[in-house]
Short mmCIF file of the C-alpha atoms (twelve columns), coordinates in Angstrom:
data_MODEL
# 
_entry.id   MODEL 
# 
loop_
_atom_site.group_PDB 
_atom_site.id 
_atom_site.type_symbol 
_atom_site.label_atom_id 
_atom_site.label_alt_id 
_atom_site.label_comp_id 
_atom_site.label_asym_id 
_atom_site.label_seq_id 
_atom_site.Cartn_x 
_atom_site.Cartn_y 
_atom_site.Cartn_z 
_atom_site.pdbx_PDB_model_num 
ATOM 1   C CA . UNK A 1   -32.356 -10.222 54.321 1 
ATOM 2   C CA . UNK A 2   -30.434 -7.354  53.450 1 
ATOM 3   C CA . UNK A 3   -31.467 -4.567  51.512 1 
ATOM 4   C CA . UNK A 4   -30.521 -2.537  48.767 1 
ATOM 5   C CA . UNK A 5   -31.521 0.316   46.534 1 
ATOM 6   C CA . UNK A 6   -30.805 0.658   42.741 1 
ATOM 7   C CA . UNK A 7   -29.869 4.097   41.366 1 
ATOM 8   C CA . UNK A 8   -29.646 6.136   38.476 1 
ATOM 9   C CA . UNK A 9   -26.758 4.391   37.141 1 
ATOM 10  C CA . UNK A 10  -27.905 0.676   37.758 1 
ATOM 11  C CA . UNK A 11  -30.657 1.674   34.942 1 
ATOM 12  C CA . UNK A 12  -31.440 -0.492  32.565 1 
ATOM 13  C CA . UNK A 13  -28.634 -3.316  33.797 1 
ATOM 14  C CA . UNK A 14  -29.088 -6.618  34.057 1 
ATOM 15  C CA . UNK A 15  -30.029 -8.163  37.678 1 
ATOM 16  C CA . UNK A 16  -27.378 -10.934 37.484 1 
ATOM 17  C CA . UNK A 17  -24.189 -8.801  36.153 1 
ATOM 18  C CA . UNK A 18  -25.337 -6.032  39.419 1 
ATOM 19  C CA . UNK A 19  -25.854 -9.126  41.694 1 
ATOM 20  C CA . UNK A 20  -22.540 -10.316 40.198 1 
ATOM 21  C CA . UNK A 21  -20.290 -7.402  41.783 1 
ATOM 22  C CA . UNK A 22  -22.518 -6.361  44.485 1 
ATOM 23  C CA . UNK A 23  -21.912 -9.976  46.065 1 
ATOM 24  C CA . UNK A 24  -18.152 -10.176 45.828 1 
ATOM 25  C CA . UNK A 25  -16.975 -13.827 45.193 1 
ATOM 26  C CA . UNK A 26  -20.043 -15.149 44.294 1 
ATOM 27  C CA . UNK A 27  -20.011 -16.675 41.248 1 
ATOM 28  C CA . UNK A 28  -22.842 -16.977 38.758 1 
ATOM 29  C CA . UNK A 29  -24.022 -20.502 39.401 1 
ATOM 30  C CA . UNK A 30  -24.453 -19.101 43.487 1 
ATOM 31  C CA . UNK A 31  -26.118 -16.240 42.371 1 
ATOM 32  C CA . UNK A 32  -28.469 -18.087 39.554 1 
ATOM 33  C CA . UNK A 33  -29.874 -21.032 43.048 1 
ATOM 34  C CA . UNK A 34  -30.541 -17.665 45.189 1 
ATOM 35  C CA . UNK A 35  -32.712 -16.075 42.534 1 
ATOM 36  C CA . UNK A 36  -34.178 -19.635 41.701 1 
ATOM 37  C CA . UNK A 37  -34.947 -20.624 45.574 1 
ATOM 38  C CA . UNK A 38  -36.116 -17.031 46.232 1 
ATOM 39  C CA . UNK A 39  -33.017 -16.152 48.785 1 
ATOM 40  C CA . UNK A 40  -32.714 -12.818 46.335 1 
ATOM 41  C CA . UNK A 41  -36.306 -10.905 45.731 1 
ATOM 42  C CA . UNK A 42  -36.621 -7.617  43.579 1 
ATOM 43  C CA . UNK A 43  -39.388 -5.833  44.836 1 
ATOM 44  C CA . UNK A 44  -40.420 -8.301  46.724 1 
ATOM 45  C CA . UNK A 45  -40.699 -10.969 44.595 1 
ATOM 46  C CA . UNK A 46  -38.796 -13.636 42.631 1 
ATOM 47  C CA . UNK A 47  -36.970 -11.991 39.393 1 
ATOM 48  C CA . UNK A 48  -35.170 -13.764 36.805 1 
ATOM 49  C CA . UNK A 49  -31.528 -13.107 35.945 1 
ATOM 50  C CA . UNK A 50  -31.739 -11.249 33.136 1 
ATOM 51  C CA . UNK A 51  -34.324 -8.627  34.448 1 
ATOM 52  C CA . UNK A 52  -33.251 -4.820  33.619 1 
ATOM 53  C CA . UNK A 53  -33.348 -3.314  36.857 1 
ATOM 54  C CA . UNK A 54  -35.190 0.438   37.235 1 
ATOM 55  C CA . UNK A 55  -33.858 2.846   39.446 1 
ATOM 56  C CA . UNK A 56  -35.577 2.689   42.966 1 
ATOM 57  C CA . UNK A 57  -35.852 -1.352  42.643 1 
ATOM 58  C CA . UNK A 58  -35.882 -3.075  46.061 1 
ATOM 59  C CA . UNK A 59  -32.979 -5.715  45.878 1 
ATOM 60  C CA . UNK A 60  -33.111 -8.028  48.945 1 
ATOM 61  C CA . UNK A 61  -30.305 -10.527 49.318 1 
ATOM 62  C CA . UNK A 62  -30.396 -13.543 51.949 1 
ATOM 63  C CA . UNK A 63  -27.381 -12.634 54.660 1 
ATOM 64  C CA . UNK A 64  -26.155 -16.272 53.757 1 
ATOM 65  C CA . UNK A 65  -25.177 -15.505 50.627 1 
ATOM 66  C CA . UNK A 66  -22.960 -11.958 51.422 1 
ATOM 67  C CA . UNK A 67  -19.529 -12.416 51.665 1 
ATOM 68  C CA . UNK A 68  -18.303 -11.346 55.346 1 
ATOM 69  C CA . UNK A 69  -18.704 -7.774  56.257 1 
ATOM 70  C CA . UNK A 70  -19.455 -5.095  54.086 1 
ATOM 71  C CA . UNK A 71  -20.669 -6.354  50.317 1 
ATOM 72  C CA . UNK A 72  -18.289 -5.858  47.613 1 
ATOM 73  C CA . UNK A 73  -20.091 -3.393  45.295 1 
ATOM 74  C CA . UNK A 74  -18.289 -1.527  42.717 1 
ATOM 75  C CA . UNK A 75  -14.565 -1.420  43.359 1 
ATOM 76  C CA . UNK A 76  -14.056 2.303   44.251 1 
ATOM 77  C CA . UNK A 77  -10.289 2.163   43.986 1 
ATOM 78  C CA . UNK A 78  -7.570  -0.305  42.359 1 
ATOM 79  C CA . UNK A 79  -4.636  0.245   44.638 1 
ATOM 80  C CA . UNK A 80  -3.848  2.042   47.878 1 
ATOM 81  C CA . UNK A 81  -1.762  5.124   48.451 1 
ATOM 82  C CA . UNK A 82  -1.553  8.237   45.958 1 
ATOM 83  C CA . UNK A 83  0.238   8.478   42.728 1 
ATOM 84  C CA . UNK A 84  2.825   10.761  42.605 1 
ATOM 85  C CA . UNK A 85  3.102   13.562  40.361 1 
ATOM 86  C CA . UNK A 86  -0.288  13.083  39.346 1 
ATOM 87  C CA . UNK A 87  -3.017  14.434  41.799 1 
ATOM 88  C CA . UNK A 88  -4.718  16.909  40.067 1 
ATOM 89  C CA . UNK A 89  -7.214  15.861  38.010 1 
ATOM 90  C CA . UNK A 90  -8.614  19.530  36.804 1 
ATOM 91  C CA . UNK A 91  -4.996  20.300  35.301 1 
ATOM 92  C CA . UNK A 92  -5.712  17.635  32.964 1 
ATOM 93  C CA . UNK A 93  -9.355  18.011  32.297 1 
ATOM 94  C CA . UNK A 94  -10.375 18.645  28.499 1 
ATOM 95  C CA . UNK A 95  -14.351 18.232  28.999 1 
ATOM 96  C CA . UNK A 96  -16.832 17.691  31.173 1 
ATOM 97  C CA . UNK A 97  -20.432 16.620  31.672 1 
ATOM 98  C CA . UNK A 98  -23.035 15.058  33.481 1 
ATOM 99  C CA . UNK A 99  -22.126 11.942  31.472 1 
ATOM 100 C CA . UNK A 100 -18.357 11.617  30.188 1 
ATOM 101 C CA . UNK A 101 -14.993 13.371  31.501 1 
ATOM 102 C CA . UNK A 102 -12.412 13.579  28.797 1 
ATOM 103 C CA . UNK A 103 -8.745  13.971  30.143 1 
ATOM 104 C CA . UNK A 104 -5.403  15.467  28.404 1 
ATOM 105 C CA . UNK A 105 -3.585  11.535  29.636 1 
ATOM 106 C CA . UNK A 106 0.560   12.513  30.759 1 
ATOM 107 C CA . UNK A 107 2.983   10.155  28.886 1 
ATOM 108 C CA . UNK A 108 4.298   7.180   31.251 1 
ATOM 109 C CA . UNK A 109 0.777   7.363   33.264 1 
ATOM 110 C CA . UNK A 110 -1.351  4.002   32.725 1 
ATOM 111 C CA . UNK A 111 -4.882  3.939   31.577 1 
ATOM 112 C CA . UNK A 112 -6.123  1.038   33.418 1 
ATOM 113 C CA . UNK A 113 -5.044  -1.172  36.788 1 
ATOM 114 C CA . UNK A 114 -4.053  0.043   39.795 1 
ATOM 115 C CA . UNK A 115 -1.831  2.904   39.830 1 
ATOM 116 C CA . UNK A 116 -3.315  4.485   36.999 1 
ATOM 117 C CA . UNK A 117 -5.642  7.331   35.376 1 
ATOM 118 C CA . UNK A 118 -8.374  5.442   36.143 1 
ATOM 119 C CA . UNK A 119 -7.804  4.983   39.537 1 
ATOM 120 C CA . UNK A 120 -7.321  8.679   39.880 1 
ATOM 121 C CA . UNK A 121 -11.170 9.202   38.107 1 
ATOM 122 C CA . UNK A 122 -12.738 6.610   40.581 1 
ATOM 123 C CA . UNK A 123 -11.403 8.095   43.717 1 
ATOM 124 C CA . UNK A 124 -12.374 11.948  42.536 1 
ATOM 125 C CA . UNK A 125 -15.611 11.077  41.267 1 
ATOM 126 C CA . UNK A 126 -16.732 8.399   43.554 1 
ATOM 127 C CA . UNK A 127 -15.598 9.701   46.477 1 
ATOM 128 C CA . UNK A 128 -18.903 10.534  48.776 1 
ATOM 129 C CA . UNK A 129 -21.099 9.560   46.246 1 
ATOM 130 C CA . UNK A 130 -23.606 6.044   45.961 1 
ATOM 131 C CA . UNK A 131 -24.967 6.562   42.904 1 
ATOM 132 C CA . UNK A 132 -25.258 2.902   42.016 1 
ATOM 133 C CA . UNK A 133 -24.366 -0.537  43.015 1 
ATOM 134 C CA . UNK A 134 -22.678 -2.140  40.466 1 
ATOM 135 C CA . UNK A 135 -21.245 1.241   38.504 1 
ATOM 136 C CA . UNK A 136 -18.073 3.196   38.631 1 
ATOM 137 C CA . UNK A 137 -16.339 5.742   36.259 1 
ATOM 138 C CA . UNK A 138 -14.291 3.778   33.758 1 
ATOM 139 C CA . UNK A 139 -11.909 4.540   30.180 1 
ATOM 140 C CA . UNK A 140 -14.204 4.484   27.022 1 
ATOM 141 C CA . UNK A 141 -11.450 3.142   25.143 1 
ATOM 142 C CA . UNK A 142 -7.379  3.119   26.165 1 
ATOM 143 C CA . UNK A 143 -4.114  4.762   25.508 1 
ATOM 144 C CA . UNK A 144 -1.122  2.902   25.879 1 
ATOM 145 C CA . UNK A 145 0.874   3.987   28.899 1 
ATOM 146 C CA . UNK A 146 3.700   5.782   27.174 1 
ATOM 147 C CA . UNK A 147 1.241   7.282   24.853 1 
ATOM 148 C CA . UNK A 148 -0.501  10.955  25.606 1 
ATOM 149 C CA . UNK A 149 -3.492  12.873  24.837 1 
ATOM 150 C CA . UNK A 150 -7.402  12.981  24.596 1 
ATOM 151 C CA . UNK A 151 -8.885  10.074  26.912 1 
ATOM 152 C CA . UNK A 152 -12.613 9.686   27.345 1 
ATOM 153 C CA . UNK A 153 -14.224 8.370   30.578 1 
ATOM 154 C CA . UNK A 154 -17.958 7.737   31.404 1 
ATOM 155 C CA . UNK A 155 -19.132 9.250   34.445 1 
ATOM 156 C CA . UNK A 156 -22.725 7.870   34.056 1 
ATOM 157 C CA . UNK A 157 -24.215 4.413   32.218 1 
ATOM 158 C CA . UNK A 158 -25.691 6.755   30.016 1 
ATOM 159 C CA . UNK A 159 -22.570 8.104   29.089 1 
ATOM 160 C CA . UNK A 160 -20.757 4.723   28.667 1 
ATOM 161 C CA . UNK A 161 -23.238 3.102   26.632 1 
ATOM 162 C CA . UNK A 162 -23.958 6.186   24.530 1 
ATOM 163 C CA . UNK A 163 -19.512 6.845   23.822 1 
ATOM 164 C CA . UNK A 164 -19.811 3.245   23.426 1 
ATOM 165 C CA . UNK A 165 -22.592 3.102   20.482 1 
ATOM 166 C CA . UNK A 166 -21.153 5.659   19.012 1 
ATOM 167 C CA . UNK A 167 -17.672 3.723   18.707 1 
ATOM 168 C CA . UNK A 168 -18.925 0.546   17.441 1 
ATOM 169 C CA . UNK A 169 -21.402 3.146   14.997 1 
ATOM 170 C CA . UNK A 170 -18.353 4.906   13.409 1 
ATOM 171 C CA . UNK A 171 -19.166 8.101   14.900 1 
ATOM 172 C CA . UNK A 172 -15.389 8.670   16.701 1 
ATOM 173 C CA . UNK A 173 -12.802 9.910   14.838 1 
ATOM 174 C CA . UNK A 174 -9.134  9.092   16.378 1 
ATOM 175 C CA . UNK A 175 -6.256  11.451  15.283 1 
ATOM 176 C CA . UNK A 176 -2.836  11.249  16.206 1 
ATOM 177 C CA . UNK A 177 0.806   12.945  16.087 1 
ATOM 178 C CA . UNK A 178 3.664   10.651  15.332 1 
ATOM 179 C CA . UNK A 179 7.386   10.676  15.439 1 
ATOM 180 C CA . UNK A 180 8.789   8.412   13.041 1 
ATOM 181 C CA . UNK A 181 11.894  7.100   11.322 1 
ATOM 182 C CA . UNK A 182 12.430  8.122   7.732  1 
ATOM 183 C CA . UNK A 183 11.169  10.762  5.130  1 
ATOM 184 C CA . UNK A 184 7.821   10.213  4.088  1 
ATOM 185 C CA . UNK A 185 6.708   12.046  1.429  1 
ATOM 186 C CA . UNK A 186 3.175   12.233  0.926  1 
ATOM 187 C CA . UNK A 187 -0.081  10.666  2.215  1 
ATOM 188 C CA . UNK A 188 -0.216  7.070   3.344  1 
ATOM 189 C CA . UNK A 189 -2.579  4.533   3.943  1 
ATOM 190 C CA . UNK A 190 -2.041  1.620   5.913  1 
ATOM 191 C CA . UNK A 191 -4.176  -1.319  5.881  1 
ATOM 192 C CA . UNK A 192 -2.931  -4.767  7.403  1 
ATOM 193 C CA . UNK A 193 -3.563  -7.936  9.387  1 
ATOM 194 C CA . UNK A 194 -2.834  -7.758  12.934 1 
ATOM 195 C CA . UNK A 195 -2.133  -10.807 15.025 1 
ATOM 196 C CA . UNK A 196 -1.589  -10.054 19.302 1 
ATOM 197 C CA . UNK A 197 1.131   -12.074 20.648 1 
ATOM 198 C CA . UNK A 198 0.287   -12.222 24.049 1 
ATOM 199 C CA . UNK A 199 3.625   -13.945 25.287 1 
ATOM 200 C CA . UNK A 200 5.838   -11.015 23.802 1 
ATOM 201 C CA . UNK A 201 2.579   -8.826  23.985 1 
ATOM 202 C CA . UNK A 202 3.328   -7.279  20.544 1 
ATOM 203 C CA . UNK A 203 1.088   -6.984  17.598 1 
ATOM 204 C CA . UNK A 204 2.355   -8.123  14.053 1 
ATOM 205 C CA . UNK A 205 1.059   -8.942  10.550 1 
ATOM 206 C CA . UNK A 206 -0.253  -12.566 10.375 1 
ATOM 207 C CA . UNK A 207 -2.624  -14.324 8.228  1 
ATOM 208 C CA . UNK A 208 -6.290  -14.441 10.096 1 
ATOM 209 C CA . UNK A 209 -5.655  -11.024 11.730 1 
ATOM 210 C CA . UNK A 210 -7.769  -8.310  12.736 1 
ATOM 211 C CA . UNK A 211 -7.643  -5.808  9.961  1 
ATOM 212 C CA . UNK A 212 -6.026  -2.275  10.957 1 
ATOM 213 C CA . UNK A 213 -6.402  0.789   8.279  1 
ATOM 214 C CA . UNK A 214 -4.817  3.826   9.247  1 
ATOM 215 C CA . UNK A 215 -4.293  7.076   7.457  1 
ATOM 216 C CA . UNK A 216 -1.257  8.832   7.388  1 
ATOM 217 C CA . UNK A 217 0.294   12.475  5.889  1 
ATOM 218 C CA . UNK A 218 3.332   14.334  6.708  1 
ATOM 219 C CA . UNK A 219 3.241   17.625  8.707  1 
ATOM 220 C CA . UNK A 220 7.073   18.210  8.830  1 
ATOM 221 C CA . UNK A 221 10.065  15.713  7.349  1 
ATOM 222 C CA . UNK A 222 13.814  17.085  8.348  1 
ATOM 223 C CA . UNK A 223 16.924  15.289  9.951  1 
ATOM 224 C CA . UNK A 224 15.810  11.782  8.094  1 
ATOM 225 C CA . UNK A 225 12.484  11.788  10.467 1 
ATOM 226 C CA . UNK A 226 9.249   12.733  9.824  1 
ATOM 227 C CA . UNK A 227 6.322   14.084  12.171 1 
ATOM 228 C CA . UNK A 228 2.930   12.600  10.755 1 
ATOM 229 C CA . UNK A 229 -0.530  12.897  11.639 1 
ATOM 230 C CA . UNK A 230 -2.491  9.772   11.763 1 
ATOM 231 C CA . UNK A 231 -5.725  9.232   11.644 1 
ATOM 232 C CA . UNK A 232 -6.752  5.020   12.521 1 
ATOM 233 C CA . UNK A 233 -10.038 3.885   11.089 1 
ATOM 234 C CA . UNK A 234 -10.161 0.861   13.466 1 
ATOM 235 C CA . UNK A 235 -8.619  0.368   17.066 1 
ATOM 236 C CA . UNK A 236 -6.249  -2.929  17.491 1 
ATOM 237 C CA . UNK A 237 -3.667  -3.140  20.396 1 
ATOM 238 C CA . UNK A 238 -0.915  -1.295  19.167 1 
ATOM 239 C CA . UNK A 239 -2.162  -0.419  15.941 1 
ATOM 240 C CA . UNK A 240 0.004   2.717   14.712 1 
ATOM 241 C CA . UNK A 241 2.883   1.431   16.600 1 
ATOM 242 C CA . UNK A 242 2.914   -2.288  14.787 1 
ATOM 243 C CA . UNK A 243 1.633   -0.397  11.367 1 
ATOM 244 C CA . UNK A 244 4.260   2.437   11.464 1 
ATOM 245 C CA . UNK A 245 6.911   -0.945  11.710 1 
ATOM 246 C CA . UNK A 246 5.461   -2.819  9.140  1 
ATOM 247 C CA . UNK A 247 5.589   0.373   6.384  1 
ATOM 248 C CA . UNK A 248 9.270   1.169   7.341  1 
ATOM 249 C CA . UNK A 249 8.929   4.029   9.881  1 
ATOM 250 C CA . UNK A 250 8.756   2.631   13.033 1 
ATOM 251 C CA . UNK A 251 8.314   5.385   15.726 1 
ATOM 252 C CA . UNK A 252 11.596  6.747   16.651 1 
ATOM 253 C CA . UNK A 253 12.573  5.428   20.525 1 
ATOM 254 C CA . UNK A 254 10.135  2.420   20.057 1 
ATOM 255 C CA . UNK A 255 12.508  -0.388  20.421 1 
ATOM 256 C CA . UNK A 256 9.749   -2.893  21.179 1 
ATOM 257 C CA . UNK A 257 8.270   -2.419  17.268 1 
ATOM 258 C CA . UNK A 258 11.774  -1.853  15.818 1 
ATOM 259 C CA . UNK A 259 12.329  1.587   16.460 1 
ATOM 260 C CA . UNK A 260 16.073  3.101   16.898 1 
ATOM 261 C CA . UNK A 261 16.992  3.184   20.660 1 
ATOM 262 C CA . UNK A 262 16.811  6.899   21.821 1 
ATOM 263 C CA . UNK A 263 14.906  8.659   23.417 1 
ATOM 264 C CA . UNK A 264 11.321  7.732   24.780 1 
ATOM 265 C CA . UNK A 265 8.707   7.308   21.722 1 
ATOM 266 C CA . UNK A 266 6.926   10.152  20.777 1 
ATOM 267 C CA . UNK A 267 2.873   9.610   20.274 1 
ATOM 268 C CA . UNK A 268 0.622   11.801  21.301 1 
ATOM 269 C CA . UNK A 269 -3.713  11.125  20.495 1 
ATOM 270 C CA . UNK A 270 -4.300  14.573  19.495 1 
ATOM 271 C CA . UNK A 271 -7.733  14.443  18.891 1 
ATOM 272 C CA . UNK A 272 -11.234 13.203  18.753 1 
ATOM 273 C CA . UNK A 273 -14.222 13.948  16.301 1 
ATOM 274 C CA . UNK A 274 -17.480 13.436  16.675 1 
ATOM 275 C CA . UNK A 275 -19.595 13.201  13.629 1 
ATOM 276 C CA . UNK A 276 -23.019 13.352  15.604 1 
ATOM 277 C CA . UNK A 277 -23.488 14.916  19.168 1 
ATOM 278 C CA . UNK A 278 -24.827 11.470  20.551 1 
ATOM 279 C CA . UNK A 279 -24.646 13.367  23.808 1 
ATOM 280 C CA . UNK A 280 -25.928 16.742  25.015 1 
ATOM 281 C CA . UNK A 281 -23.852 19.739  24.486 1 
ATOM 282 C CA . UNK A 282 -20.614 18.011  23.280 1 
ATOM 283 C CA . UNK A 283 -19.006 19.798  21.225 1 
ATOM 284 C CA . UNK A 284 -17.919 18.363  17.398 1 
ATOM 285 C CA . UNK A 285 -14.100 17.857  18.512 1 
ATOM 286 C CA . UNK A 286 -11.922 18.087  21.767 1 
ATOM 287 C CA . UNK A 287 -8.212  18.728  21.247 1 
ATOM 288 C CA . UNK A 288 -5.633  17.718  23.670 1 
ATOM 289 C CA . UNK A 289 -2.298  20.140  23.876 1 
ATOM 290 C CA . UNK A 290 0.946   18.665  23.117 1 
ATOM 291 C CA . UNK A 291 2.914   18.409  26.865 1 
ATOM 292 C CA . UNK A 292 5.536   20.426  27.001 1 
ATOM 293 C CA . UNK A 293 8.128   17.527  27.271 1 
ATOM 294 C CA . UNK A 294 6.482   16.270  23.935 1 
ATOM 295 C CA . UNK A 295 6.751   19.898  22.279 1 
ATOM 296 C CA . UNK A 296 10.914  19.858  23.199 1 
ATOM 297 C CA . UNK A 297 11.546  16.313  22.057 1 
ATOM 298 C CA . UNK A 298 9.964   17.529  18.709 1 
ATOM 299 C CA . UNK A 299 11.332  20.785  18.390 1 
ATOM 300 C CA . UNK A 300 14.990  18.876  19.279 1 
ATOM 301 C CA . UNK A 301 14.418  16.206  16.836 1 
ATOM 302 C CA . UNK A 302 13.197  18.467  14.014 1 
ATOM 303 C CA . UNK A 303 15.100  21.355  14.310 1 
ATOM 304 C CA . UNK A 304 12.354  23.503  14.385 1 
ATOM 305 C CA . UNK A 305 11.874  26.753  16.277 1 
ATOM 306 C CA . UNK A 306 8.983   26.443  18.403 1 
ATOM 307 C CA . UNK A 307 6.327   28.812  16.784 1 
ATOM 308 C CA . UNK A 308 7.301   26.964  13.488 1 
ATOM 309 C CA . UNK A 309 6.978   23.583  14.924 1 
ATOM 310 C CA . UNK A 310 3.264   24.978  16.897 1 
ATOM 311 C CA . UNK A 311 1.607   26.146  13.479 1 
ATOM 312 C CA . UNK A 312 2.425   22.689  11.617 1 
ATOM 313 C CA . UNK A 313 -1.103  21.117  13.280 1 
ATOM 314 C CA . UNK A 314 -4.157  23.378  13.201 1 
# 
């Protein structure tokens, strides 16, 4: 038998879903027999799948049923090699804690897969450490890749599930700075039907949809575009790209949702509210700074000088 120790961050999980990574290739219907004929023991003794493990539980698993050589555990990195141009993680740190990391995300960067952000929060905050056996740091929710700004990742199960409550509870406020195509002259709000094509991997209005609200206002309308602030009350695929489309401003550079061809779409999640500290010391808002390269495609698109275009978001 081979042995293993749960820690702090395997509290509270379920045996089978820990089991599941730890043993690699295993599937579920392997894993359920060795808990059944005894070939995998917590503490010494037989344990049903859905047991919430503590940390310090004993896991022994029967060498039969580990893959060849070392056991999978959590996957510690997506893809080999460095990315380049984007190897410091503390130029883009916003927040930190014991429990979540919230980065300023570059345009053109991904949030998941290899080759992304989160690859670059697994190797810095994994690296040396074996805190658990089934956890790694992970996004709390996504960004598209050619999207900027505030991105939240847990650095603890207790910060995952507690981001994560607070989510599904309401308690995250999403605000964003848009580009867009057209003059729009006073508050909007948005509420529609979204249907995800996955072939063309766009979202559109369809009958049966998951509904998408999102509230809009102007900050700045010159040159026959308009800079808006958006705040989205739910979080579909897509959703202020597909909504800005469907209410005749389509984000300018956005081809893919109708947008003029130009330059490279400008949206930029500027940033999130909490309306209750579900988590110690955090403060009631983190704000992400516009990138520089988003600050001169505005300022060239607007006309505006730069301390006039600065004071148009507080």
């Amino acid at each position: 038998m081979k042995e293993f120790l749960a820690g702090a961050n395997d509290e509270g999980r379920r045996l089978d879903r820990v089991l599941r990574i730890l043993l690699g290739q295993r599937g579920l219907p392997e894993i359920y027999a060795g808990l059944r004929k005894k070939a995998i023991l917590v503490n010494g003794a037989k344990a049903e799948p859905s047991l919430r493990l503590a940390e310090g539980d004993r896991i022994e698993v029967d060498v039969r049923l580990c893959p060849p050589g070392e056991l999978q555990g959590p996957r510690r990195s997506l893809s080999p090699g460095p990315i380049p141009g984007f190897a410091d993680l503390g130029a883009l740190s916003l927040y930190r804690s014991a429990d979540i990391l919230v980065l300023n995300k570059p345009r053109g960067l991904a949030t998941h897969g290899p080759h992304s952000l989160e690859q670059l929060v697994r190797e810095a905050e994994t690296e040396g450490q074996e805190t658990s056996l089934a956890f790694v740091p992970g996004p709390l929710h996504r960004l598209d890749r050619n999207t900027s700004g505030v991105l939240a990742f847990s650095l603890s199960i207790i910060g995952a599930r507690a981001f994560t409550s607070a989510l599904q509870a309401g308690l995250v406020a999403k605000t964003y700075l848009a580009l867009v195509e057209g003059e729009v002259e006073g508050p909007q709000v948005w509420e529609d039907e979204l249907v995800r094509d996955e072939k063309s991997r766009v979202s559109q209005a369809g009958p049966g949809g998951a509904f998408a609200r999102s509230r809009a206002r102007p900050l700045a309308v010159a040159r026959g575009l308009s800079l808006l602030e958006i705040q989205i009350d739910t979080g579909r695929t897509h959703q202020i790209r597909a909504q800005a489309s469907l209410h005749a401003h389509p984000l300018v550079g956005d081809i893919k949702y109708g947008g003029r061809p130009g330059e490279l779409y400008f949206l930029h999640a500027y940033r999130l509210s909490f309306l209750e500290p579900f988590l110690p010391g955090l403060p009631a808002s983190i704000t992400a700074p516009i990138p520089e390269d988003g600050l001169a495609l505005l300022q060239g698109s607007l006309g505006l000088a730069r301390p006039d275009l600065e004071a148009l978001w507080p």
